[in-house]
C-alpha positions, 0 to 999 in steps of 0.5 A: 500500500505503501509502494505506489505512492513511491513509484509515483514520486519516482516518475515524477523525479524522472520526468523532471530530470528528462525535462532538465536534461532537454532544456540543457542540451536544448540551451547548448544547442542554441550556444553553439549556433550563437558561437558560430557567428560570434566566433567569424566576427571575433576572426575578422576583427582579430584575424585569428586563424589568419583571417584577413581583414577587409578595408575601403581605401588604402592607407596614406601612410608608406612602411619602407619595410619589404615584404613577400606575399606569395600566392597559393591556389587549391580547388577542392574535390567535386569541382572541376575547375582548375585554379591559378596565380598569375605570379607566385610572388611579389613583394611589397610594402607597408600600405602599398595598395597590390593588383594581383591576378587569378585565372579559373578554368572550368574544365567541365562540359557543363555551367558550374559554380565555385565559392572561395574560402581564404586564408593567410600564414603566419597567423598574426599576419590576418590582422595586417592584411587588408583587402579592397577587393576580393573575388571571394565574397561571392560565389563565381559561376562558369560556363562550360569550359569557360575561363575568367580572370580575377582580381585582388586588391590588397595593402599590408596595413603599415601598424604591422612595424608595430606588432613584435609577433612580426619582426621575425616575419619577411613573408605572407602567404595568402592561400585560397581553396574554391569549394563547391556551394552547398548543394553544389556538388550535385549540381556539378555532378555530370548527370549518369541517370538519364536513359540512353536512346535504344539502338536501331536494330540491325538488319539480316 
């Protein structure tokens, strides 16, 4: 006579545990979401993970330091494209506006589309890099075997002389790797499911 009660408290402890293990999980879900923006906006202020910065003009201010930047160029699996600088490597100083170049080359029978994604090395240079203008804030389409041409505009912000993580520093890679959008793999993909027209039968 005395169990049920017991058992009803138990249930009740349980359910209460359950509800406080789903709003928990829930509230850390949400955490994490949140924390992707966050953590973008935290990279592009900091250049943390040598995240580059972006800028609308270009410094009055000249550095007489000399610096490398060389260029790097990747295309990931499931977009048939192939990508390239058109120089390796150039150099330059503290607030000296740079034109560069990149060529793409669909190498497909068919439209596709690519979407960059960038970085520099060493790290600390994310926070001195500085770009005007960048193919990489937007996805690129191309036709069937169609080539383009690209442009980077970019200075080295001349505070960089003030960064001691930088004296050791004589040269920046700035690496870009071109990634099929979401969805896009698919879409890229050559179509193998269509059915393919009978053949005529031959004659005796």
């Amino acid at each position: 006579m005395d169990r049920a009660p017991s058992r009803k408290r138990s249930s009740g402890g349980q359910r209460t545990t359950a509800l406080a293990i789903g709003l928990l999980g829930g509230l850390m879900l949400g955490a994490s979401f949140a924390a992707v923006p966050l953590y973008r906006l935290f990279c592009s202020a900091t250049g943390y993970g040598g995240t580059t910065q972006t800028a609308s003009h270009a410094p009055k201010a000249r550095g007489q330091r000399e610096l490398s930047v060389r260029f790097d160029a990747n295309v990931a699996p499931g977009l048939p494209w192939r990508f390239e600088p058109e120089t390796p490597e150039v150099t330059v100083r503290p607030g000296e506006p740079t034109t560069v170049y990149f060529r793409a080359t669909n190498l497909s029978d068919r439209p596709t589309e690519g979407v960059a994604r960038f970085n520099v090395q060493p790290d600390q240079a994310g926070a001195w890099f500085d770009k005007l203008q960048c193919f990489c804030f937007s996805a690129e389409k191309l036709g069937p075997h169609e080539k383009a041409e690209w442009a980077v505009v970019f200075f080295l912000d001349p505070k960089l002389t003030e960064d001691e993580t930088m004296n050791a520093v004589d040269a920046i890679t700035l690496s870009y790797t071109f990634f099929a959008p979401p969805g896009g793999a698919e879409k890229n993909a050559p179509k193998t499911g269509a059915a393919e027209s009978p053949a005529s039968p031959g004659k005796s």
